[in-house]
C-alpha positions as CSV (number, residue, x, y, z in Angstrom):
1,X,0.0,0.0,0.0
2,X,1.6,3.3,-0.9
3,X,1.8,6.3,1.5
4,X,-1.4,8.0,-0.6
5,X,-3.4,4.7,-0.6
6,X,-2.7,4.7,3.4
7,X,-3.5,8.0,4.4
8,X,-6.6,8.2,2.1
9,X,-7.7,4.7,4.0
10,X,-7.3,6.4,7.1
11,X,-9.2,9.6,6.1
12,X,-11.9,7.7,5.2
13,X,-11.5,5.5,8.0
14,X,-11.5,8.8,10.4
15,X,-14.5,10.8,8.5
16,X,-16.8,7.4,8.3
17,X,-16.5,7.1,12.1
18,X,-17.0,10.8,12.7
19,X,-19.8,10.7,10.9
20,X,-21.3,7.4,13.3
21,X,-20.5,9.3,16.8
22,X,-21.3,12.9,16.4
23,X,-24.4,14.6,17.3
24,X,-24.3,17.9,15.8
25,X,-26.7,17.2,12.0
26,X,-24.7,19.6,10.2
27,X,-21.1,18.7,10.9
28,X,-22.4,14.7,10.3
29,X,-23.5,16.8,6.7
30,X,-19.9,18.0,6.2
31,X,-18.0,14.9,7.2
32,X,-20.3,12.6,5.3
33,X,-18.9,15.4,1.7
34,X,-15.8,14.5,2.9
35,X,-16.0,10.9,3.3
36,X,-17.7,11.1,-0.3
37,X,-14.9,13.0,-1.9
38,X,-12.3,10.2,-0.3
39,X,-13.9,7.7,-1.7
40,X,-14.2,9.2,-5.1
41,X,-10.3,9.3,-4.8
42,X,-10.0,6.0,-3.8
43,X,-11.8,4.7,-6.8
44,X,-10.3,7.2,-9.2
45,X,-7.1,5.9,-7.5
46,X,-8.2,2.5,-8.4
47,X,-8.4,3.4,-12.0
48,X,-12.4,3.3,-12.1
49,X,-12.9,6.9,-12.9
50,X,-16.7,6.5,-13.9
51,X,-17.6,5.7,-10.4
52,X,-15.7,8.0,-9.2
53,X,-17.4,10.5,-11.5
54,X,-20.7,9.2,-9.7
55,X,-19.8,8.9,-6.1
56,X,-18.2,12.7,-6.3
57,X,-21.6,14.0,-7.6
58,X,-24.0,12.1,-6.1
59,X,-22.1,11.6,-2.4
60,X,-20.6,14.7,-1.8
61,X,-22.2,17.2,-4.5
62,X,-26.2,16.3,-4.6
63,X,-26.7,14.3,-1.1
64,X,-24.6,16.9,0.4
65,X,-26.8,19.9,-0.9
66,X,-29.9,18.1,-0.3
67,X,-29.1,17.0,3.3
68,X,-28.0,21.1,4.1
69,X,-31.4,22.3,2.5
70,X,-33.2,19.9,4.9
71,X,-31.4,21.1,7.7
72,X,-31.5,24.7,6.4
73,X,-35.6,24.0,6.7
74,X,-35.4,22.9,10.3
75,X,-34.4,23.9,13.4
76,X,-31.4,22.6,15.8
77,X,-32.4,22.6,19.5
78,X,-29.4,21.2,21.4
79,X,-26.2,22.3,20.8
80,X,-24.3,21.0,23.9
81,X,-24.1,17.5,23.3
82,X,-21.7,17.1,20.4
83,X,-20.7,13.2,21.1
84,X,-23.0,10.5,21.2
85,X,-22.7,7.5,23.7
86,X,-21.9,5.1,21.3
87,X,-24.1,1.9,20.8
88,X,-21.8,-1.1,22.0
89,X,-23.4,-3.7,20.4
90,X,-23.3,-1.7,17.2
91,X,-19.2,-0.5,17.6
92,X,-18.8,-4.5,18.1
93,X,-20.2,-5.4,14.9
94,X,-18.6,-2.4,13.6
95,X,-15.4,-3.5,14.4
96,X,-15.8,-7.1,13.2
97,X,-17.1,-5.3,9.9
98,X,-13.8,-3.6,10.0
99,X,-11.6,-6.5,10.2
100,X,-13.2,-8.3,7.6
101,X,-12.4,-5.6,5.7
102,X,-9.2,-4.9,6.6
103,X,-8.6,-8.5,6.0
104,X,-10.0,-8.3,2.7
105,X,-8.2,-5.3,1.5
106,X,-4.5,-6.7,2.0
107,X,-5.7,-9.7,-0.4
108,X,-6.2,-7.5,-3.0
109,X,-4.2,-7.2,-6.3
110,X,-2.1,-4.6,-6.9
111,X,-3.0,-2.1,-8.9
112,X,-1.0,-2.7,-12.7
113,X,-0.2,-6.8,-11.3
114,X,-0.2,-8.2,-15.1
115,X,-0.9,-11.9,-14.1
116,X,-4.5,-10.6,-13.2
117,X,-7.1,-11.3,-15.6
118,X,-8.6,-7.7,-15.7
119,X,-5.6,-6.7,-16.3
120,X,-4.0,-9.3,-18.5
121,X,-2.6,-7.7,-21.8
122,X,-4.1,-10.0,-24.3
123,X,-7.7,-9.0,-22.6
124,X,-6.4,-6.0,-23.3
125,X,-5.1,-6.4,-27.3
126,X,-8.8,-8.2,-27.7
127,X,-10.8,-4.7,-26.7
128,X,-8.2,-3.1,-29.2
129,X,-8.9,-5.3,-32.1
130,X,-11.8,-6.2,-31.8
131,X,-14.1,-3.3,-30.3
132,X,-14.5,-1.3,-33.4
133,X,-16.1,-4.5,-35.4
134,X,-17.8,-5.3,-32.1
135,X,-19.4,-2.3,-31.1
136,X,-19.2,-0.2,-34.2
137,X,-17.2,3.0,-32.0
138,X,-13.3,3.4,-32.9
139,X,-12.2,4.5,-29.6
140,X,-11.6,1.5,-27.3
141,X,-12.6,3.0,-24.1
142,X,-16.1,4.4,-25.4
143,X,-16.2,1.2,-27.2
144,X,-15.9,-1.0,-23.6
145,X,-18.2,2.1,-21.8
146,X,-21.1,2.3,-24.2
147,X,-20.8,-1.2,-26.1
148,X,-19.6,-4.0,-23.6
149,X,-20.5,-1.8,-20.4
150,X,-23.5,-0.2,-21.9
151,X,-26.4,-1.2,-19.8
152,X,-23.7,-0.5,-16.8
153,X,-23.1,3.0,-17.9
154,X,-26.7,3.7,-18.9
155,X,-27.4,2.3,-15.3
156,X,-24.7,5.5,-13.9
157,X,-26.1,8.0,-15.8
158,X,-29.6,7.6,-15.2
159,X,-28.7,7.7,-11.6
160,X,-26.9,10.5,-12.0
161,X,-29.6,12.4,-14.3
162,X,-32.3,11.8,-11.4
163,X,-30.1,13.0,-8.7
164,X,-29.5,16.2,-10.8
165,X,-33.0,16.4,-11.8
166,X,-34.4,16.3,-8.1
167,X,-31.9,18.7,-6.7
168,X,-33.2,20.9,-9.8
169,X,-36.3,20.6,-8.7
170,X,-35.9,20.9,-4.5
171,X,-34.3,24.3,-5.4
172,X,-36.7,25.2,-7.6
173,X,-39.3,25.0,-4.9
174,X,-37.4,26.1,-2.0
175,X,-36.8,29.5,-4.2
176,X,-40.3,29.6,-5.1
177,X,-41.3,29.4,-1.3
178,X,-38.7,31.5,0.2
179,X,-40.2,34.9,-1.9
């Protein structure tokens, strides 16, 4: 794991358990952005840049503006408690969630390893040769989003098209109602 890949682990780490003990609404809002835009990294990082397209814009860009108009709507009424008591039985499973993960993560490939099949050259030379005659686009990575991907990548941007869509129209009405 490189020094990047370790401290974006541990930001993520740090903002997702922020985000599970503290009491104060809005600063759970601006630590759940932030968890959002780490994991965006991570999977850019991870060469997926599609999801990480999705998870910037829909975690930390529309969830994040929705969840702020919510709040903006309503009204806060303590503000002396910022930690919660945490749930044991819920930190226990938590933690065992964590582990498995952790476990998980260090059997991972690494990143580039050529004697993985996702990442095996001659998968690679097949999308090359044969994308255009299979798909009917000349560049490869269209070809493999629209054509072999397609229903995948339709999937993303519809998702991505509603979010936008109801954020549209939850500030159209909140300007409408504020005048």
């Amino acid at each position: 794991m490189s020094p990047f890949e370790a401290a974006l682990f541990v930001f993520v780490l740090v903002a997702a358990v922020a985000t599970a003990l503290l009491r104060d609404i809005l600063a759970v809002i601006v630590i759940a952005g932030a968890y959002s835009l780490g994991m965006a990294l991570f999977y850019a990082f991870l060469l997926a840049p599609d999801v990480a397209m999705t998870e910037a814009a829909i975690g930390a860009g529309v969830t994040t503006l929705l969840l702020l108009l919510t709040i903006a709507r309503t009204a806060r009424t303590d503000h002396t408690q910022l930690l919660e008591r945490p749930n044991v039985p819920a930190v226990f499973v938590c933690g065992a969630f964590l582990v498995v993960l952790l476990v998980t993560i260090t059997e991972f490939p690494v990143v580039g390893d050529p004697g993985i099949a996702w990442d095996n050259p001659a998968i690679t030379q097949y999308y090359l040769e044969h994308a255009p005659k299979d798909t009917g686009v000349e560049n490869a990575v269209t070809a493999v989003l629209a054509g072999y991907r397609g229903f995948d990548t339709f999937g993303e941007a519809t998702v991505v098209f509603l979010a936008g869509m109801a954020a549209l129209l939850v500030l159209k009405r909140e300007v409408f109602t504020n005048e």
